[in-house]
N, C-alpha and C positions, 0 to 999 in steps of 0.2 A: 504494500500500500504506500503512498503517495514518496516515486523516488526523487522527484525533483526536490521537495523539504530539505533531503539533505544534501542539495546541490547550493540552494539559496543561502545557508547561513539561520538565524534570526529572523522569523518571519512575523510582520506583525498584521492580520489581516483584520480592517473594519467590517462589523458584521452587521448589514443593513438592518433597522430597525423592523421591518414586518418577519425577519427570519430569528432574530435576536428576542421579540416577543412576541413568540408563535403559541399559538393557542387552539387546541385541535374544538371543532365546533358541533355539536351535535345535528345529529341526519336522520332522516327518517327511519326507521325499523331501528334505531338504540333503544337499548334496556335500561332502564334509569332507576336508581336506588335515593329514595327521598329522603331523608330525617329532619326534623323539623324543631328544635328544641328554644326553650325561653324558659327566665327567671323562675315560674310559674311551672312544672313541668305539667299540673293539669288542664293547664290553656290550652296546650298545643297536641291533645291527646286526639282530637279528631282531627290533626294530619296527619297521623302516624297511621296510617292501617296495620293490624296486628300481624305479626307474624303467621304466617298458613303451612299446614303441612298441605300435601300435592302428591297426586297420583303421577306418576312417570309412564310416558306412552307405551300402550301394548302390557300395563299391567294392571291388578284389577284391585293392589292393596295400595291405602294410603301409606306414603313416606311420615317414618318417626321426627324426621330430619327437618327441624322448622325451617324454613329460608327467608329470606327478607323479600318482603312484597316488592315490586318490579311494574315501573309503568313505561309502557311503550310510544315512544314517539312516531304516531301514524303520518300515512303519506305527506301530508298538508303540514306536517310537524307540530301537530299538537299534543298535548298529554288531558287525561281526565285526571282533574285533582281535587282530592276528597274538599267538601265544602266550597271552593271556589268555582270549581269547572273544570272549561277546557282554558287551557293556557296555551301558548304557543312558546315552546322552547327551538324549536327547529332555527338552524342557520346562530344560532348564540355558544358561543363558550360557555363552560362550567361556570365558572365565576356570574358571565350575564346572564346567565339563568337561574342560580342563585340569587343574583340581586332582582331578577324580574320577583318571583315567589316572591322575597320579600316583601317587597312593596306589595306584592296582592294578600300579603296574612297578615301585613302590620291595620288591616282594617279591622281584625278580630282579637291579636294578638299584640303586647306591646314587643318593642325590640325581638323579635322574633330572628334567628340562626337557623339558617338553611345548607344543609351539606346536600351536595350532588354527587351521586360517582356512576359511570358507565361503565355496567359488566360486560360487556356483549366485543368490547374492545378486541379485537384481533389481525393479525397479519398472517398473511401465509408466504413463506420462502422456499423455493422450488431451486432443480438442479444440481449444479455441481458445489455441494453446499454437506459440510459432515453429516446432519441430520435435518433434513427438510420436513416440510409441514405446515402445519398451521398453531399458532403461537397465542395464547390471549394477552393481555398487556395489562398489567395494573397502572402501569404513570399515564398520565396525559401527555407525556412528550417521548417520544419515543424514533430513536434517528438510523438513518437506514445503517450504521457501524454497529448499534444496537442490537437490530436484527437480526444482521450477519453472525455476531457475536452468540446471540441466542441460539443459530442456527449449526453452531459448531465451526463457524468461521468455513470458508471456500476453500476445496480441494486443490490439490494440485495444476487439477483439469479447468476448473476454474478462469472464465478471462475476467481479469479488473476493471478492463478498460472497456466493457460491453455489458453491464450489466442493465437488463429490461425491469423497469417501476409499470406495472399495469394499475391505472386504479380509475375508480368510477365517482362522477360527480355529478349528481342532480340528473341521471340518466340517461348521462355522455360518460362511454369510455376510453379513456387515453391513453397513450403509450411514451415513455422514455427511456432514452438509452442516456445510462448515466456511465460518467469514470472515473472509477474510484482511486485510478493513480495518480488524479489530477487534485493541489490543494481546492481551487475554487468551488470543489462538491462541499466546502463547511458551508458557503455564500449562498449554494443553489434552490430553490426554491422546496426542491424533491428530499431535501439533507432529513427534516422531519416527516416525517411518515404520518396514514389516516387511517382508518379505521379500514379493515376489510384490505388494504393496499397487498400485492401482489408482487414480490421480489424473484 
């Protein structure tokens, strides 16, 4: 990976501000995990839906295994949210969807904390790659050295300078050939990764 670095010397690269503070956004079909907490914790008991056990397809006994209830961002990127509605989180960061909620509980609740996390988070890494697959992601930032890393780092057979990023947006698919021997992949727009993206 990147041989010219040690041709340069001391490199100091500025890193454009939209790639510096990237922030992966919510899309239609994410899984979203809500909590909803205040001073009060019996304020905000009717945002919390309780925890559910859940039958698993194809069997016929309920799971012992409570999970945290799970609200889905539909096409139009809305979510149903207990007492308020539908809200629209689609096309917002964690953070701006956090603050949206806010503001729509601070009518019921005072100062009201809102946590968001997206389980459904995944990448798949294909080829010449030590173990390929598909990966889920716990961070919200997650960059394609990352990946590779997760993936057991590229074989021998492996090229650096050819690798294909497939990923899908708003129901346009694209394709890029990135090169990983080159420094300007820290700069490049593809360095962090989306949701579902294709390595």
């Amino acid at each position: 990976y990147f041989p010219n670095l040690a041709n340069e010397g001391d490199i100091v690269q500025v890193i454009p501000d939209s790639i510096k503070n990237y922030e992966s956004r919510i899309v239609p079909d994410d899984m979203l995990t809500i909590s909803v907490s205040a001073l009060d914790p019996n304020a905000v008991v009717i945002f919390n839906l309780p925890t559910t056990n859940f039958i698993m397809p194809g069997e016929n006994t309920i799971s012992t295994t409570p999970s945290l209830h799970t609200y889905l961002v539909d096409k139009e990127g809305y979510i149903d949210f207990p007492i308020i509605g539908k809200v629209k989180l689609g096309g917002l960061t964690i953070s701006q969807a956090s603050e949206r909620l806010k503001e729509e509980i601070k009518n019921y609740v005072e100062d009201p904390l809102v946590s968001i996390q997206c389980i459904n988070y995944k990448i798949t890494i294909l080829g010449e790659v030590g173990q390929p697959g598909s990966y889920p992601i716990e961070s919200e930032r997650v960059t394609i050295l990352d990946a590779l890393g997760k993936a057991k780092d590229m074989t021998i057979y492996g090229n650096h300078t050819n690798v294909l990023l497939i990923r899908e947006e708003n129901g346009v698919r694209s394709f890029h050939r990135l090169d990983l021997s080159q420094p300007d992949i820290f700069t490049s727009p593809y360095y962090y990764l989306q949701r579902n993206d294709v390595i």
